[in-house]
C-alpha positions in Angstrom: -1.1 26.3 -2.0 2.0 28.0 -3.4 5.1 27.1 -1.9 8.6 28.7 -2.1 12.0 27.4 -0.9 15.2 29.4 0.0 17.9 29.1 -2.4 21.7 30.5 -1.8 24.7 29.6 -4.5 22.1 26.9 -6.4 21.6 25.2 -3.1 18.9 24.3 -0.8 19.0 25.9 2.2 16.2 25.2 4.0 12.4 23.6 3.6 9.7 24.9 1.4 7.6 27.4 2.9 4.0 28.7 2.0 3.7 31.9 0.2 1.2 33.7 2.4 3.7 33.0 5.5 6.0 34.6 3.6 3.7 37.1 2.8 3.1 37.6 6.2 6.3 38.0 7.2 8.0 40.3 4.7 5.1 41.2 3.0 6.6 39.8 -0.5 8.4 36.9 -1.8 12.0 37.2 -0.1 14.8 37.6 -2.9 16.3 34.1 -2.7 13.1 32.4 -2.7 12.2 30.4 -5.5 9.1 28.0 -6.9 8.9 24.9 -5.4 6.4 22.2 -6.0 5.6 19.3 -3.3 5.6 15.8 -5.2 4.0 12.4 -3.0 6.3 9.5 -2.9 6.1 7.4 -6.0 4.5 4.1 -6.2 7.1 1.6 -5.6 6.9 -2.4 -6.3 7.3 -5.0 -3.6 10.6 -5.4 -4.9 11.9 -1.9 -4.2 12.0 0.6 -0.9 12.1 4.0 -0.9 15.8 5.2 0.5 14.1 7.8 2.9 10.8 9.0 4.1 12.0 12.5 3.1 12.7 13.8 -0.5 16.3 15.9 -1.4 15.2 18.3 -2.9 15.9 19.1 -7.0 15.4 22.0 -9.5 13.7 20.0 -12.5 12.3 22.9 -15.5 12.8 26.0 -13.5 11.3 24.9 -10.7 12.6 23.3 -7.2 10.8 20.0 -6.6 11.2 16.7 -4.1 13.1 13.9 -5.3 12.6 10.3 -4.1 15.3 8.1 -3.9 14.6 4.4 -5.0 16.1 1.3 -4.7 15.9 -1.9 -5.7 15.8 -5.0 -3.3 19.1 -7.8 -3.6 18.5 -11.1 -4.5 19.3 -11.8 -0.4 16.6 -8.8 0.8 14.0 -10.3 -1.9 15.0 -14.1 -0.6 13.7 -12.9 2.8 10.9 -11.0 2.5 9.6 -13.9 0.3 10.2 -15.9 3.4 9.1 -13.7 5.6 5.7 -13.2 3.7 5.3 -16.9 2.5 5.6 -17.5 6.4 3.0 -15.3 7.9 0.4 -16.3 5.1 1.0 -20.5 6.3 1.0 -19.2 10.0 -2.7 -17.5 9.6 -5.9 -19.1 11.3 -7.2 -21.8 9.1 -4.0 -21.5 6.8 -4.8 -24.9 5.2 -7.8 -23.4 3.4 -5.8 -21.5 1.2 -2.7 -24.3 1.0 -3.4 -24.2 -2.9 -2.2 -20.8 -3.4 1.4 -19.8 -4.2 3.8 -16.8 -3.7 3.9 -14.5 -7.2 7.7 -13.6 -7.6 6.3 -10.6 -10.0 3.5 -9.3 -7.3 5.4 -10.4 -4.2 2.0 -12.2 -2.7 0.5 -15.4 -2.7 -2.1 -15.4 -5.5 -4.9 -18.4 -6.1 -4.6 -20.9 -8.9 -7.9 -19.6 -10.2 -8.3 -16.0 -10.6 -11.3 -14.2 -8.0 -14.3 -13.8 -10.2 -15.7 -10.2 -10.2 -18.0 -9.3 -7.1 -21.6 -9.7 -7.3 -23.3 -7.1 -5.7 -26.7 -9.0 -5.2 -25.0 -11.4 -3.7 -23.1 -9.1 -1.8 -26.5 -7.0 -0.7 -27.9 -10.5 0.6 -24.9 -10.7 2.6 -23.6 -13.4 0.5 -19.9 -13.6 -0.2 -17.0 -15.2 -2.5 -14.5 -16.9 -0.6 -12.0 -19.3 -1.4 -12.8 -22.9 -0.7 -9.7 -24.9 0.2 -12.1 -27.9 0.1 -12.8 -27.3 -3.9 -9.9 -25.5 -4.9 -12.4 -22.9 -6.2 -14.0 -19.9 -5.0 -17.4 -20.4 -3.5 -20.3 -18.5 -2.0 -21.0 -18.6 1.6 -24.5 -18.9 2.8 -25.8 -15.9 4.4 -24.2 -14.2 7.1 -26.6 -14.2 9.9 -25.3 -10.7 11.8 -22.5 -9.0 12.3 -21.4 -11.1 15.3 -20.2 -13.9 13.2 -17.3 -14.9 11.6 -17.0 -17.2 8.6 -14.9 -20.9 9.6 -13.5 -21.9 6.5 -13.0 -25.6 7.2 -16.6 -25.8 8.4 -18.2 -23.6 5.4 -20.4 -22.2 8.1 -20.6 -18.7 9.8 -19.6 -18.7 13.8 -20.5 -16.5 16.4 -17.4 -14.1 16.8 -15.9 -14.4 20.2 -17.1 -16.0 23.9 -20.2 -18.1 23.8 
C-alpha cells in the first residue's frame, strides 16, 4: 500500500494518507504530497519504554517515515519494576515451586538456575510435559495429563481436576 503525507515549508502537516484515496479524490498525487513509508514500533528491552504510542514523523533518504522515540528506564523506574515483577512472580499460586529461581537484571525476569531443556515433542504428543520441580531443583516430566479438565499441582506432582468437584 503506497502511502503519501502532506508536506508544507519541510513540515508535516498532517497524517499519511493512501494513494488510491488520493487518487480518488483528486484523481493524482496532490502537489505537496510526498513518499511516506509506515515503520512498527521497534523492539524495545525491559529496560526501556517507548515515549509515545504514536511516531513524529521524519524525512530519512528522500522519504518521510515514523520515528519512535525511546527511552531508557532510571535506576529508580528499573528499582521498581524489579520490585514490582519480583513481587507478582512470589505472589503466584504455588509460588514456592519455583523459590529457586532469581530475577535476571539483563532480561528483566526471573530465570531458573538450570536452563529449560529443549521440548520433546513425543513427550509432548503423549501429553507429557517439562515443568519445573521445586522439589528437585530440576526440570521434570509430569505424568500424563488425563483431559483437558485438569490442572497440574506442582507441590503434589499430580494433575487436578480444574475447578468445582
Amino acid at each position: 500500500m503506497e502511502l503519501y503525507i502532506k508536506v508544507e515549508n519541510g513540515q508535516v502537516v498532517s497524517h499519511p494518507a493512501y494513494a488510491h484515496n488520493l487518487m480518488q479524490a483528486f484523481q493524482m498525487i496532490p502537489e505537496g504530497w510526498e513518499p511516506f513509508v509506515r515503520t512498527n514500533p521497534p523492539e524495545i528491552t525491559a529496560a526501556q519504554r517507548l515515549n509515545t504510542d504514536d511516531p513524529k514523523y521524519q524525512k530519512v533518504n528522500g522519504v518521510w517515515t515514523d520515528l519512535w522515540e525511546i527511552t531508557e528506564l532510571t535506576a529508580e523506574e528499573k528499582a521498581a519494576k524489579k520490585e514490582q515483577i519480583i513481587s507478582e512472580f512470589n505472589n503466584r499460586d504455588q509460588a514456592e515451586n519455583w523459590s529457586a529461581w532469581v530475577f535476571d537484571e539483563s532480561l528483566f525476569y526471573m530465570v531458573p538456575p538450570i536452563p529449560r531443556p529443549e521440548p520433546d515433542q513425543a513427550k509432548l504428543s503423549q501429553n507429557i510435559f517439562t515443568f519445573w520441580c521445586g522439589a528437585d531443583n530440576n526440570w521434570r516430566d509430569t505424568p500424563p495429563m488425563p483431559t483437558e479438565n485438569h490442572r497440574f499441582d506442582f507441590l503434589a506432582w499430580q494433575w487436578v481436576v480444574d475447578g468445582p468437584q
